[in-house]
PDB file as gemmi writes it, atoms N, CA and C in Angstrom:
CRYST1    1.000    1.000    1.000  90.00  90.00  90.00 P 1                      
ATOM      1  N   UNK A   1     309.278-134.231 167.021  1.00  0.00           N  
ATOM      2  CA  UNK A   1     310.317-134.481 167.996  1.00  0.00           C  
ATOM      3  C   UNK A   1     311.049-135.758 167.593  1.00  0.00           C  
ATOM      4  N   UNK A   2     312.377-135.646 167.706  1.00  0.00           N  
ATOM      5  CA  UNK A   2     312.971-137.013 167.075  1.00  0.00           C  
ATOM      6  C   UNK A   2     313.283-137.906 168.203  1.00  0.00           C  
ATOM      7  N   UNK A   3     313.263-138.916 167.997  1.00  0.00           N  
ATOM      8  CA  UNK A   3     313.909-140.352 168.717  1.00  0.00           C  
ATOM      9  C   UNK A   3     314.713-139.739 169.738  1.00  0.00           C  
ATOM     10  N   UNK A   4     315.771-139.084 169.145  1.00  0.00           N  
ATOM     11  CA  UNK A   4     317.319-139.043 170.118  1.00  0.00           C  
ATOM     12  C   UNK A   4     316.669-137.524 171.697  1.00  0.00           C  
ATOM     13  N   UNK A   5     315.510-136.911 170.894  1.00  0.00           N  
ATOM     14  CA  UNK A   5     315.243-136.208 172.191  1.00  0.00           C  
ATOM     15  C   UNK A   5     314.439-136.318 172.893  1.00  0.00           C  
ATOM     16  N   UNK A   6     313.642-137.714 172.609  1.00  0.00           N  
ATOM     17  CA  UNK A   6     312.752-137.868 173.298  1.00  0.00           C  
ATOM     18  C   UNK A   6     313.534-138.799 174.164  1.00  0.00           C  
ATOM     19  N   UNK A   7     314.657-139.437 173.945  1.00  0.00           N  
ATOM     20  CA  UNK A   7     315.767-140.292 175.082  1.00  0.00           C  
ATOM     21  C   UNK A   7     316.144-139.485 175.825  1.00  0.00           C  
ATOM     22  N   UNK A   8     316.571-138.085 175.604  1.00  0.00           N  
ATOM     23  CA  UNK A   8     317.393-137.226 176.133  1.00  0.00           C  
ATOM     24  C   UNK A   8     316.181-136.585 177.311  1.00  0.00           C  
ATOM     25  N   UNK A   9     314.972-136.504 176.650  1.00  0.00           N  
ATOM     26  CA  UNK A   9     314.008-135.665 177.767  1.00  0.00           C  
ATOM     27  C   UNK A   9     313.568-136.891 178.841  1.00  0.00           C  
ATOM     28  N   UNK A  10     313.416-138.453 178.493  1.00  0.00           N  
ATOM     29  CA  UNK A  10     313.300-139.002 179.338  1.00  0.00           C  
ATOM     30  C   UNK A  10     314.277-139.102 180.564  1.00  0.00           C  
ATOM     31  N   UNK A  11     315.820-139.090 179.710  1.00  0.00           N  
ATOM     32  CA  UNK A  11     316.671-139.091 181.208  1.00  0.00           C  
ATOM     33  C   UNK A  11     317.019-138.227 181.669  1.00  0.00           C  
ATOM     34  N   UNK A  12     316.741-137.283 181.606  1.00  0.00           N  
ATOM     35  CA  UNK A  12     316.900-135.582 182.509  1.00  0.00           C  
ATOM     36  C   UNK A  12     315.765-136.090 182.982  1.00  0.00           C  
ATOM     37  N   UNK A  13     314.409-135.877 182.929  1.00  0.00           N  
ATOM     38  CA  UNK A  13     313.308-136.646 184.215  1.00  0.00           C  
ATOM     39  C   UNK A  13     313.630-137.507 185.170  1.00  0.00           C  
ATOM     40  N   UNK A  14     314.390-138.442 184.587  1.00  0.00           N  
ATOM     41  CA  UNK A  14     313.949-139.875 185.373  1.00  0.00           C  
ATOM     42  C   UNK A  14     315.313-139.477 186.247  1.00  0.00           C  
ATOM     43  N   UNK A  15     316.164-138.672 185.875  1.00  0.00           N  
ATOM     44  CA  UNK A  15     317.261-138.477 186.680  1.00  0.00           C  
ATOM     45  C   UNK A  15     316.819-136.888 187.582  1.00  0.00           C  
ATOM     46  N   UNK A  16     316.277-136.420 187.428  1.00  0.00           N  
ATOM     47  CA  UNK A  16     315.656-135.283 188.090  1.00  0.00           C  
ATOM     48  C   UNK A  16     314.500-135.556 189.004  1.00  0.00           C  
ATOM     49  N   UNK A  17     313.727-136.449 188.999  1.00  0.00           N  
ATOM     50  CA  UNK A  17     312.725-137.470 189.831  1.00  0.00           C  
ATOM     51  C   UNK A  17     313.531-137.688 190.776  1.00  0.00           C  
ATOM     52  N   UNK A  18     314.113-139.067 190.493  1.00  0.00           N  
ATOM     53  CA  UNK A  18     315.585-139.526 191.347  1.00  0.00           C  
ATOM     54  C   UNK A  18     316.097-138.857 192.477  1.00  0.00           C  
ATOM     55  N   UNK A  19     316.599-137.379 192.083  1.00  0.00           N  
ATOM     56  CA  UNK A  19     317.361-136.176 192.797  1.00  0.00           C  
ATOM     57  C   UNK A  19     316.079-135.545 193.797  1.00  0.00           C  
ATOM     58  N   UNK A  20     314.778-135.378 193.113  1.00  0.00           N  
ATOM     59  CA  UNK A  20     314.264-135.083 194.136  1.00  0.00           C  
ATOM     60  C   UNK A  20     313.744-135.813 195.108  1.00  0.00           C  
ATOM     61  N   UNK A  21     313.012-136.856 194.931  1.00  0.00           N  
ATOM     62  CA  UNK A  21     312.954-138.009 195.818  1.00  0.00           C  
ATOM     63  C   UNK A  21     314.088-137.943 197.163  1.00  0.00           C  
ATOM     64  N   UNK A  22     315.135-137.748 196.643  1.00  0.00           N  
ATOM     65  CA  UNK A  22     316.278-138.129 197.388  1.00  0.00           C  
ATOM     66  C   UNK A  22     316.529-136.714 198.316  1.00  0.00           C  
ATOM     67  N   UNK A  23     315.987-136.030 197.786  1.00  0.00           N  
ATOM     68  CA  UNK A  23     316.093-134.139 198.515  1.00  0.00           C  
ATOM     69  C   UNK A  23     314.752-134.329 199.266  1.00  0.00           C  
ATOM     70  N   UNK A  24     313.622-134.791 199.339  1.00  0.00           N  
ATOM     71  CA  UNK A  24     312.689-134.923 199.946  1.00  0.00           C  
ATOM     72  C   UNK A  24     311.961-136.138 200.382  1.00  0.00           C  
ATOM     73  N   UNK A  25     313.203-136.653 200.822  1.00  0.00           N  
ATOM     74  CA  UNK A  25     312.944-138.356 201.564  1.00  0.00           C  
ATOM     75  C   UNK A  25     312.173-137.988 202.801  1.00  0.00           C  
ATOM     76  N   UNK A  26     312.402-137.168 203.478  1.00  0.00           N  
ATOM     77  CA  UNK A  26     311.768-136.523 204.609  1.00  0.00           C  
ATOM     78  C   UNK A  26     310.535-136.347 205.245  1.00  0.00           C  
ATOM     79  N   UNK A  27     310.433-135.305 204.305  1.00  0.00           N  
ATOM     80  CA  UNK A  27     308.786-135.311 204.205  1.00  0.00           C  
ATOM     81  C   UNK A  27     307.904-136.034 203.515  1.00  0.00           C  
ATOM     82  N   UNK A  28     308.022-136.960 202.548  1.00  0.00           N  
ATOM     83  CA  UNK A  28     307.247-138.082 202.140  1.00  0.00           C  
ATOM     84  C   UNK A  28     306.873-138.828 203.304  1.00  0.00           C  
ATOM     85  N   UNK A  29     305.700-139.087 202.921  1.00  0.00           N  
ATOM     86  CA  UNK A  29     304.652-140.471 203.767  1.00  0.00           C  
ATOM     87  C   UNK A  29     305.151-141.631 203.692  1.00  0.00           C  
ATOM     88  N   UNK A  30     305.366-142.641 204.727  1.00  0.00           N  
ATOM     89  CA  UNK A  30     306.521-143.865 204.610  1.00  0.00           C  
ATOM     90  C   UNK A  30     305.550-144.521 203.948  1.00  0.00           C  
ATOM     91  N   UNK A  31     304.010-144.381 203.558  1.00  0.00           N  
ATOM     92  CA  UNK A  31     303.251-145.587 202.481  1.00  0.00           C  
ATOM     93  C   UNK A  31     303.735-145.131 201.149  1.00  0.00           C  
ATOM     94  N   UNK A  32     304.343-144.304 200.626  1.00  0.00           N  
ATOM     95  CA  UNK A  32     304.082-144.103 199.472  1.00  0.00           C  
ATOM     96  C   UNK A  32     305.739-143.661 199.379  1.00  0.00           C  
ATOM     97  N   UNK A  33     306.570-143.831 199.782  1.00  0.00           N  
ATOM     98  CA  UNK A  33     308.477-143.905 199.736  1.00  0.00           C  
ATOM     99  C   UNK A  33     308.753-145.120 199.179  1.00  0.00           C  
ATOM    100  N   UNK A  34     308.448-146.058 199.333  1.00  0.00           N  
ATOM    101  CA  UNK A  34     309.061-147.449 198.750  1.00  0.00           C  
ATOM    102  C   UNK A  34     308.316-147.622 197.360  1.00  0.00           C  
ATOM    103  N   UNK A  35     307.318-147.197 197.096  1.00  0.00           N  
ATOM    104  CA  UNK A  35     306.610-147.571 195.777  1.00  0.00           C  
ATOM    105  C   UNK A  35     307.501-146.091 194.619  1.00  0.00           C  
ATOM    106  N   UNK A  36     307.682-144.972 195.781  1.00  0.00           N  
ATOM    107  CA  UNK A  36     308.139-144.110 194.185  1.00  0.00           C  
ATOM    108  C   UNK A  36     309.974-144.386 193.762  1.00  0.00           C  
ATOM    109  N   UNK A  37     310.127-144.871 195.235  1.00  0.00           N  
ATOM    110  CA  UNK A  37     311.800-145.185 195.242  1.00  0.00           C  
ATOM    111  C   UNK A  37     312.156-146.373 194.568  1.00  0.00           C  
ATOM    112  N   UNK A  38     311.289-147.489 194.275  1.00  0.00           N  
ATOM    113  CA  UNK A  38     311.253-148.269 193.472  1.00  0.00           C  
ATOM    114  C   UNK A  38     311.068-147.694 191.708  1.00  0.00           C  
ATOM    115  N   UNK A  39     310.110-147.041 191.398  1.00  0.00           N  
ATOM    116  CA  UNK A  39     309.888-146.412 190.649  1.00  0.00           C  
ATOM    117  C   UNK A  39     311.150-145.501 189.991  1.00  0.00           C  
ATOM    118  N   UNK A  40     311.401-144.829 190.693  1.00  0.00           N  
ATOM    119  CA  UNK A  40     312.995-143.962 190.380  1.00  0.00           C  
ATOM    120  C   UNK A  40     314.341-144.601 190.028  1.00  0.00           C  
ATOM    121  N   UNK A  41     314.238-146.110 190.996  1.00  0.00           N  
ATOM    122  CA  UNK A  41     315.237-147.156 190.585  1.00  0.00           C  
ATOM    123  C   UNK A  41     315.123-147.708 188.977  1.00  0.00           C  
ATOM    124  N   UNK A  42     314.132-147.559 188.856  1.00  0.00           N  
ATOM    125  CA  UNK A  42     313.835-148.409 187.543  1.00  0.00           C  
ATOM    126  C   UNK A  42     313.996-147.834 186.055  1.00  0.00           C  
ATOM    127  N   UNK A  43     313.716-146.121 186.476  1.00  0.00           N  
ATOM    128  CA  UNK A  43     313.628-145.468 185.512  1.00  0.00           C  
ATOM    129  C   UNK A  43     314.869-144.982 185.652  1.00  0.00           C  
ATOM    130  N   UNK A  44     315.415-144.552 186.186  1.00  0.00           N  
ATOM    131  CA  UNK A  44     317.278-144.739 186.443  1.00  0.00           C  
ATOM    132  C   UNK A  44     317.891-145.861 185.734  1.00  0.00           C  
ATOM    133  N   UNK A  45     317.644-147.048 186.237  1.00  0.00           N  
ATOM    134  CA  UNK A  45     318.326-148.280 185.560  1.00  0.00           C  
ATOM    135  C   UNK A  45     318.071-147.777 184.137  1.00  0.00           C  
ATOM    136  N   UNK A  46     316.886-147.820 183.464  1.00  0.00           N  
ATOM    137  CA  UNK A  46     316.396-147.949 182.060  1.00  0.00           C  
ATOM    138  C   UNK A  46     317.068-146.844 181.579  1.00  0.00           C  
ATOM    139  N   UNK A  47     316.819-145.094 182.222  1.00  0.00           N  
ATOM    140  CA  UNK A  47     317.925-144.584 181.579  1.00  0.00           C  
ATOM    141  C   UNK A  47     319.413-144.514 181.178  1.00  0.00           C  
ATOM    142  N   UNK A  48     319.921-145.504 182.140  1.00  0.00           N  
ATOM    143  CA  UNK A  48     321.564-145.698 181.960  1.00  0.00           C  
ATOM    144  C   UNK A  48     321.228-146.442 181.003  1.00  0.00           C  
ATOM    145  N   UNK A  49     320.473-147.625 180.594  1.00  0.00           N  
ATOM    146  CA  UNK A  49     320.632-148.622 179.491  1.00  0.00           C  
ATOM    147  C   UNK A  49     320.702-147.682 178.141  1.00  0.00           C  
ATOM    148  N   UNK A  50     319.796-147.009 177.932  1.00  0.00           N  
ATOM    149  CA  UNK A  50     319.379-146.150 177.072  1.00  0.00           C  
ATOM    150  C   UNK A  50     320.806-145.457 176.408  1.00  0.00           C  
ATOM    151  N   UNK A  51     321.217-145.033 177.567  1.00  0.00           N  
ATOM    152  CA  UNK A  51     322.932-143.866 177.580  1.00  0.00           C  
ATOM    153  C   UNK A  51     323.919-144.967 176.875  1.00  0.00           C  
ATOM    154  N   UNK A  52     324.167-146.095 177.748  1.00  0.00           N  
ATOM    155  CA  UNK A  52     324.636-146.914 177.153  1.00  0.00           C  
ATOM    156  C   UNK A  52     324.357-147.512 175.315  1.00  0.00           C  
ATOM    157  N   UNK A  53     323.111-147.670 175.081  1.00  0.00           N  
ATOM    158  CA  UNK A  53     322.667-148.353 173.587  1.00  0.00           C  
ATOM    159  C   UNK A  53     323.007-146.969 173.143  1.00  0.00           C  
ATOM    160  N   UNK A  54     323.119-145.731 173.162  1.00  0.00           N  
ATOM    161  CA  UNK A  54     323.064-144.725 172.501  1.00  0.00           C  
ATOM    162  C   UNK A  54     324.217-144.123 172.021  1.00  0.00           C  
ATOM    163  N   UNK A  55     325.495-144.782 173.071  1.00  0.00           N  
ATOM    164  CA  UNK A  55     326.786-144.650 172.588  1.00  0.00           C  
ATOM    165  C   UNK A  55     327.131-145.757 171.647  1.00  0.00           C  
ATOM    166  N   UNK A  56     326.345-147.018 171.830  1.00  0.00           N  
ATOM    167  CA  UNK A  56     327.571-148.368 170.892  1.00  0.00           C  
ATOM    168  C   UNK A  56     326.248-148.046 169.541  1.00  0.00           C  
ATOM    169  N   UNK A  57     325.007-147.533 169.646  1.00  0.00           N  
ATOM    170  CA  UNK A  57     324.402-147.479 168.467  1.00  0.00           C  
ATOM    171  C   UNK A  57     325.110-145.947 167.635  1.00  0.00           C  
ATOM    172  N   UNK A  58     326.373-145.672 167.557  1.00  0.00           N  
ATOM    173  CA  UNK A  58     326.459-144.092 167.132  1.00  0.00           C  
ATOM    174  C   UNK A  58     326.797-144.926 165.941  1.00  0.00           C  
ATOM    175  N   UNK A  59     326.680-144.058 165.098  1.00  0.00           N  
ATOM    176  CA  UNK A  59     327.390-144.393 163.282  1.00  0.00           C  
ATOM    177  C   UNK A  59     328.764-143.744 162.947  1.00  0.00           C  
TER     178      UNK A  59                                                      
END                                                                             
């Protein structure tokens, strides 16, 4: 598996996590909403960085 799809499979997850979290804010347990919504923030942030280094790193 190369570099560029293992970026690509992380941010379809971390952006598909994200989406569901957000589709099932509801029924989650309020102990355990702030620790995965934190979690989803982060891996969100890191994937935009990623999107970003992946366009100014093109050749």
């Amino acid at each position: 598996m190369s570099n560029s799809t293992s970026i690509l499979t992380f941010i379809i997850v971390s952006f598909c996590f994200a989406l569901i979290l957000i589709m099932k804010r509801e029924t989650l347990p309020s102990g355990i909403k702030r620790p995965l919504a934190i979690l989803a923030l982060v891996m969100v942030a890191f994937s935009f960085s990623l999107i970003v280094y992946s366009f100014f790193s093109l050749h």
